[in-house]
N, C-alpha and C positions, 0 to 999 in steps of 0.2 A: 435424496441421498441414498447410495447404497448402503444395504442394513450391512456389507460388511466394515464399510468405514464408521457408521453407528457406531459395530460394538467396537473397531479400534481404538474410535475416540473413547469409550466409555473404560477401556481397559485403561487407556492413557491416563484418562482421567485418577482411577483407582488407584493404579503404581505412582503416577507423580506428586499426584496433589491429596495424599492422602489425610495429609493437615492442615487443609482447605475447604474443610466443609462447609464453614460459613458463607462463600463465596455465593454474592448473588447478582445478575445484572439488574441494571437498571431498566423502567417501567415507561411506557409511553406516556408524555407531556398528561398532566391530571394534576388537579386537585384533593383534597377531601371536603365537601361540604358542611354545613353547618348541622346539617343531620350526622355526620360524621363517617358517611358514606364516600367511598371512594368514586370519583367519574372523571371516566378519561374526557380529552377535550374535547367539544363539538366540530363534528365534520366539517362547519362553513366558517372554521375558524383557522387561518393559516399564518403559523409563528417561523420566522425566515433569521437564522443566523447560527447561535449556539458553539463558534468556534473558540479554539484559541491555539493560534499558530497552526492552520489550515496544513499539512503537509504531504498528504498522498489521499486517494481513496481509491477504492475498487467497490465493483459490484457484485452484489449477490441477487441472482436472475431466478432462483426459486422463491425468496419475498419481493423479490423486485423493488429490492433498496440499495441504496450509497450506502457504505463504511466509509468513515470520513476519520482520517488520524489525527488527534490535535496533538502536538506536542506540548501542550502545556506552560507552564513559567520554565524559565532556565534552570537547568537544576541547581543552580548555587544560590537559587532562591528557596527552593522546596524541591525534594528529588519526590519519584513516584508521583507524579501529578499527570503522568499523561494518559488519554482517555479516546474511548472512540463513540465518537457518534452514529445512528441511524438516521438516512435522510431520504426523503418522498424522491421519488423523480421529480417532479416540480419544484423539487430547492425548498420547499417545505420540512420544519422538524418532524420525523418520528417519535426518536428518543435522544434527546440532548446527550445525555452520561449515558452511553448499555454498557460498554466496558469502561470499570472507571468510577461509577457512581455510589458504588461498596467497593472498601480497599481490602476488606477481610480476603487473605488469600491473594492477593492480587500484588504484580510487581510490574507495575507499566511506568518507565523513566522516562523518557523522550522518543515515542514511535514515531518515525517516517517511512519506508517503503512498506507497502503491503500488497499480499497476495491471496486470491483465495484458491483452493484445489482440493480436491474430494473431502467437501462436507469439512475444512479444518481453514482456519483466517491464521496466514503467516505474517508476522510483524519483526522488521529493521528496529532492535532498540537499543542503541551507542554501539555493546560490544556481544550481544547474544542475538539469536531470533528465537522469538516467543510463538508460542500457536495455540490458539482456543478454537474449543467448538463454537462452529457456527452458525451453530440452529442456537444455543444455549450461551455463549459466551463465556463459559469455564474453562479457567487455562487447564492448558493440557503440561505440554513438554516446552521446557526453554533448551535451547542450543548454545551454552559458551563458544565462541571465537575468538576469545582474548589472547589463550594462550598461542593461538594461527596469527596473532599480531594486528589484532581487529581494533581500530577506537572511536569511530567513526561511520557503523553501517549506516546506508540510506536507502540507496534501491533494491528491489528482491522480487524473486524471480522463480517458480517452483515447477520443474519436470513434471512429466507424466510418471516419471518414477517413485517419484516424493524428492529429488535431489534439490537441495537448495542454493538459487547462486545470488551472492549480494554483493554489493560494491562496499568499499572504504573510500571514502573520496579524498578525506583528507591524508597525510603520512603515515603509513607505506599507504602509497594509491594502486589496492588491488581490488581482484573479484575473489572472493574466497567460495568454495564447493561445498556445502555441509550433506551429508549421505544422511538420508532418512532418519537412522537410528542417532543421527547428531555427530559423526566425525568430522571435522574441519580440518580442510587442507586450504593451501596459494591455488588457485586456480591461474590468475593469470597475471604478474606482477610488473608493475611497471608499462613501458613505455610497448604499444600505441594510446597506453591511456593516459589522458589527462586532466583530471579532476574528476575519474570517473561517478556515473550517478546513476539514471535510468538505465533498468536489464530489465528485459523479457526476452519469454520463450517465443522461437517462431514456429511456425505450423511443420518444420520439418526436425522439431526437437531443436536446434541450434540457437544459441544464447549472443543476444542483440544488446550493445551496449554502447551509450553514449553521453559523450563528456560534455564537462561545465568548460571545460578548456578550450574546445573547440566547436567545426558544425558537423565533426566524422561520426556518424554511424553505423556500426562495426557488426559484421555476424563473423562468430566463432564456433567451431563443434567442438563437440564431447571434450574433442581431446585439447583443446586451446589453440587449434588453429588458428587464425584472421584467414577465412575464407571469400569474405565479402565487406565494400567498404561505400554507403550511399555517403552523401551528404545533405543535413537538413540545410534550411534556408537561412539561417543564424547560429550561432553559435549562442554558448551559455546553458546549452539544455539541463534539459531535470529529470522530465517524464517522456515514457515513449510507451505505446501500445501497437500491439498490432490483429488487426482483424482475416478474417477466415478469409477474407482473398488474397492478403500478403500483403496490402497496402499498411503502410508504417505513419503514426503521428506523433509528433514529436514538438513537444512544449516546451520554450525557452524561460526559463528563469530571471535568465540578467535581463533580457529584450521582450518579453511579454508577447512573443507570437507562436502560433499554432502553424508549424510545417505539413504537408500532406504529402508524403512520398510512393507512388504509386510505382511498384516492381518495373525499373528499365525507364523512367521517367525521371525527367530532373524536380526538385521540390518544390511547393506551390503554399506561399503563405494562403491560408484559408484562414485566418483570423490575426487579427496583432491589437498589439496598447493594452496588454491587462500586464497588471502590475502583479509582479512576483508569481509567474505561471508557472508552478510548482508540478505535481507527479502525478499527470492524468491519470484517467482511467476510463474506459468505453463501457455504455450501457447499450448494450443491441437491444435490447426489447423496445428504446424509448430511438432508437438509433442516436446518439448523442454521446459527447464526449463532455464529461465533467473536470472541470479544471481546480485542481486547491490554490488558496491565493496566497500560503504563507502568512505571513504578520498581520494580513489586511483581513484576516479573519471570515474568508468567507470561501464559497465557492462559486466560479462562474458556469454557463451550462451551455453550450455550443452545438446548435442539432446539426445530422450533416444531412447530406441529399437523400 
C-alpha cells in the first residue's frame, strides 16, 4: 500500500470515526485451550463454509484472500448484522467475522457490491457506501445516497480517481456518481437499464454495466454516454469483472451461468447450473473466478485457462 493512502486512511480514520475506538476485527478461526492459551487452527485442518447470504466478493492480492460480503438475516429480523468474511483461495475459512465480529463502532446493514482501490474496501449497503481500511478493517467514511434517491444499492464500482459508481436496481433503477469526498449525483437514470446490478470499471476508465432485466452489457464514459453494447450469453446477470486484456465475465443470477466475452467475439458460456450466481470477482494470482452463491451460503471457485 502506498504510505500516502496509509496515512489517508489513518486521517479518515481520526475525523470520522472519532467515537469508534473500540472498534476491533475479528481473529483467525482459534481456540483458547485448556491452559488458557490462545492457538490459532492447525494448518492440516481445513473449515469450508461460514456464510450467510453469500452476495459479492472481491480480492485482495497483497494477503491473497477473498472478501466475501454476507448480508446477513433480513433486516426486519435484526438490522446491522451484516459482516464480511476472509477466505483462502482454496475456499477454505481465514476469518469467518473480520468485519462484523465486534459491532462496537460498526454499522454494517445488508452489504452486497464490493470493491477494493488504494489500500480502502468500498461496500453497496441499502442506501450509503461504507469504506474500511483494508489492511485493518476500521471504518473509515460512509457516503449517504439517500437523499440522490438511493434504496436499493448493489453493485459498485471505484475509478482510479476515488469516484464511486453504484447501481439501484430496484425504483428509480439508476447508477448514482459519489465524488471522493462523498457527493452524490444520478449518473445515469433510467432506460437502457433494466434492473440494473453489476458495474465495473474498464481498463480505459469507462463504467460497464449490466442488468438483471436483460443479457445487455453496456459501456458508458465519464460523461454517461452508452458508447458500447456486448451481450452476455443469458440474461438475469449480477456480477461482471473484467481483466487486464479486456475480456469480460459476467454471472447470471436467475440462470446460474458464467458468460466469457472476449473484445469483438460473441459470448461463450464457460460454466452453467450454479444456483444463485451472484457478484463475481477474479483472483489473478490463483487465475480463478470466485462466484457468491446468495442464500445457498457458499461460494463456488472456477479456475480458467
Amino acid at each position: 500500500m502506498k504510505l500516502s493512502a496509509i496515512a489517508g486512511a489513518i486521517a479518515l480514520t481520526l475525523t470520522s470515526w472519532s467515537s469508534a475506538q473500540e472498534f476491533s476485527a475479528g481473529e483467525p478461526l482459534g481456540t483458547v485451550n485448556e491452559a488458557g492459551e490462545s492457538k490459532q487452527m492447525s494448518s492440516n485442518v481445513k473449515v469450508y463454509g461460514s456464510f450467510r447470504f453469500a452476495e459479492s466478493c472481491t480480492f485482495d492480492p497483497e494477503r491473497n484472500l477473498i472478501l466475501a460480503m454476507n448480508a446477513g438475516v433480513p433486516q426486519n429480523m435484526q438490522e446491522n448484522d451484516g459482516y464480511v468474511s476472509l477466505i483462502n483461495p482454496d475456499g477454505s475459512v481465514h476469518t469467518a467475522k473480520w468485519i462484523g465480529d465486534d459491532r462496537d463502532g460498526l454499522t454494517l446493514n445488508q452489504p452486497l457490491g464490493s470493491a477494493i482501490h488504494d489500500g480502502v474496501l468500498y461496500v453497496a449497503d441499502t442506501d450509503t457506501v461504507r469504506t474500511f481500511n483494508l489492511a485493518s478493517g476500521q471504518p473509515l467514511m460512509s457516503h449517504s445516497v439517500a437523499e440522490a434517491g438511493a434504496n436499493g444499492l448493489n453493485g459498485i464500482a471505484v475509478a482510479e480517481d476515488g469516484t464511486i459508481y453504484a447501481s439501484n436496481t430496484r425504483d428509480p433503477q439508476r447508477i448514482y456518481r459519489v465524488t471522493a469526498n462523498g457527493e452524490a449525483s444520478v449518473f445515469i437514470d433510467g432506460s437502457p437499464l433494466l434492473l440494473p446490478n453489476g458495474v465495473a470499471m474498464d481498463n480505459d476508465g469507462n463504467i460497464v454495466v449490466i442488468n438483471i432485466g436483460n443479457n445487455h452489457v453496456m459501456t458508458f464514459n465519464t460523461d454517461g454516454e452508452l458508447i458500447n453494447t456486448e451481450y452476455a450469453a443469458e440474461s438475469g446477470n449480477d456480477g461482471i469483472v473484467i481483466t487486464e486484456d479486456g475480456t469480460k465475465y459476467v454471472s447470471s443470477v436467475r440462470y446460474g451461468s458464467i458468460s466469457k466475452i472476449v473484445p469483438g467475439e460473441d459470448a461463450e458460456v464457460i460454466a452453467e447450473g450454479i444456483p444463485s450466481a451472484a457478484s463475481i470477482c477474479y483472483d489473478p494470482v490463483q487465475n480463478q473466478i470466485v462466484i457468491p452463491m446468495n442464500n445457498n451460503n457458499a461460494l463456488g471457485f472456477l479456475p480458467l485457462d
